[in-house]
Residue, then its C-alpha position, 0 to 999 in steps of 0.5 A: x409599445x412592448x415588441x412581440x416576443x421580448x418583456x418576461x417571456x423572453x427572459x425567463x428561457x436566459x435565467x433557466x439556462x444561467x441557472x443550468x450553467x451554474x448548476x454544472x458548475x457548482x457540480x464540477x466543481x464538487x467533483x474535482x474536490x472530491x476527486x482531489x481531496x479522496x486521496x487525502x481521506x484515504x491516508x487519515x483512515x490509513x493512519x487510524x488503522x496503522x495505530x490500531x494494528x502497531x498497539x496490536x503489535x505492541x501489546x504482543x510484544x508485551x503480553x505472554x497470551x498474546x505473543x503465544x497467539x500470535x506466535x500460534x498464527x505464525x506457525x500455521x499460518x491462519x492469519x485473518x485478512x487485515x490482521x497484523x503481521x510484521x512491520x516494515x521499516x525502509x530507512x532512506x524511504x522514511x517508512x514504518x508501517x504494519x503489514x497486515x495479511x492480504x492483498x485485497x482493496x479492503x486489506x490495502x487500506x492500511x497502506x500494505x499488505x501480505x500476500x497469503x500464498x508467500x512464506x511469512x517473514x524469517x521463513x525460507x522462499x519469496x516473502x512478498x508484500x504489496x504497498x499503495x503509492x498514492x494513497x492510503x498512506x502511500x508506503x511504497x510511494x518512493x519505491x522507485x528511489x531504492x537502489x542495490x545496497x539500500x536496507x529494508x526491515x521487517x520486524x515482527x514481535x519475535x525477531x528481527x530481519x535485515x534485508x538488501x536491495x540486491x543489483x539488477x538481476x535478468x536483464x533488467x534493473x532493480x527496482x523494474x516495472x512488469x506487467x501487472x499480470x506478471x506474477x512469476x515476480x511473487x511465486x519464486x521457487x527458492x532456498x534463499x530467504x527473498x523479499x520483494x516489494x510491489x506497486x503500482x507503476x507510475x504513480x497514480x495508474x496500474x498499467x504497470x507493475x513496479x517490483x524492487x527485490x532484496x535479500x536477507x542479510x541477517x536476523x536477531x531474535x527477540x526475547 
C-alpha cells in the first residue's frame, strides 16, 4: 500500500518550489549582468558620441561657414545643451575628449560637460567642466592622480590653452574632495584665467565631490 500523504501529490509542492528557486536564480543572475555590464554600455554610447562631436569640431576647424557659427556661439555664448565646445586633453592621464555644454545626465553622457554659468574656454574667470568616473567613458576616472605642475589642455577650433594643475591652496590639497553641494568650487569671482575639473568622489558614489584646479600658463591662437 501507497501511504497517505506521499506519491504525485506530495511531489508536486517540492517541483514548484525548485522551480520558484530556479526562477530567482536566473533572475538574479540577469540583474548582476545587467548591473555589471551597464557601465560598459555607457562607454560604447560615449564613444559613438565622442566621434559624432570631435568630426563636428573637426569640420569647424576646416569649414569657414562653420568656424564663423561656431565662433558666433562663442561670443554669445548660446550654446545648445550637448553641442561641442572644446576639447580637453590630459596628457599623464591619457584623455582626449569634446566637452560638450552642460551638466546634465543627458549632457554627461558624452563623458563630460561644460558648465553654462562658468566663462568659456580663453575667457577671464573660473571655466568649469565636469567629467564621469565611472562611466560613459570615464574621462575623469584618474583625476585623483594629478598633482601641482601636471599640464592640461583645452582646445577649441580658434586656439589653444595650456593649463597647470596649481599646489594645494586654503588649507587643503590639490585635487581635494568637498561636499558635492559645494558650489563655491565653481562660482570663483576672479581675473585670472582658472580651470577646475569635478567628479564624483570615490569612484563609483556621489557622496563627495572631487575637485582639481589649474591655471593658465599660456594660449596660441589658431589661424
Amino acid at each position: 500500500m501507497v501511504p497517505e500523504g506521499s506519491g504525485p501529490r506530495r511531489r508536486k509542492p517540492r517541483k514548484l518550489a525548485a522551480f520558484l528557486l530556479l526562477t530567482i536564480a536566473c533572475a538574479l543572475v540577469l540583474v548582476a549582468v545587467g548591473v555589471g555590464g551597464y557601465p560598459f554600455y555607457t562607454d560604447i554610447q560615449a564613444a559613438r558620441h565622442q566621434r559624432v562631436l570631435k568630426n563636428q569640431l573637426d569640420q569647424a576647424s576646416k569649414d569657414a561657414a562653420d568656424r564663423t557659427k561656431l565662433l558666433e556661439q562663442y561670443k554669445n555664448r548660446n550654446f545648445a545643451i550637448g553641442s561641442p565646445v572644446t576639447r580637453i586633453l590630459i596628457p599623464k592621464l591619457g584623455v582626449e575628449t569634446v566637452v560638450v555644454e552642460g551638466t546634465s545626465d543627458e549632457a554627461l553622457a558624452a563623458g563630460a560637460g561644460h558648465y553654462p554659468q562658468s566663462p568659456l574656454p580663453g575667457d577671464a574667470g573660473n571655466v568649469a567642466i565636469a567629467g564621469h568616473r565611472t562611466m560613459n567613458g570615464h574621462p575623469f576616472g584618474d583625476l585623483d592622480k594629478l598633482v601641482p605642475g601636471d599640464q592640461v589642455i583645452l582646445q577649441t577650433p580658434f586656439a589653444t590653452y595650456n593649463y597647470k594643475i596649481v599646489p594645494g591652496f586654503d588649507g587643503h590639497a590639490n585635487p581635494w574632495a568637498t561636499n558635492p553641494e559645494d558650489w563655491t568650487v565653481i562660482s570663483v569671482t576672479t581675473q585670472s584665467h582658472l580651470l577646475t575639473l569635478t567628479t564624483c568622489n570615490p569612484k563609483g558614489q556621489a557622496s563627495q565631490r572631487l575637485v582639481a584646479r589649474a591655471e593658465m600658463v599660456s594660449s596660441q591662437p589658431i589661424t
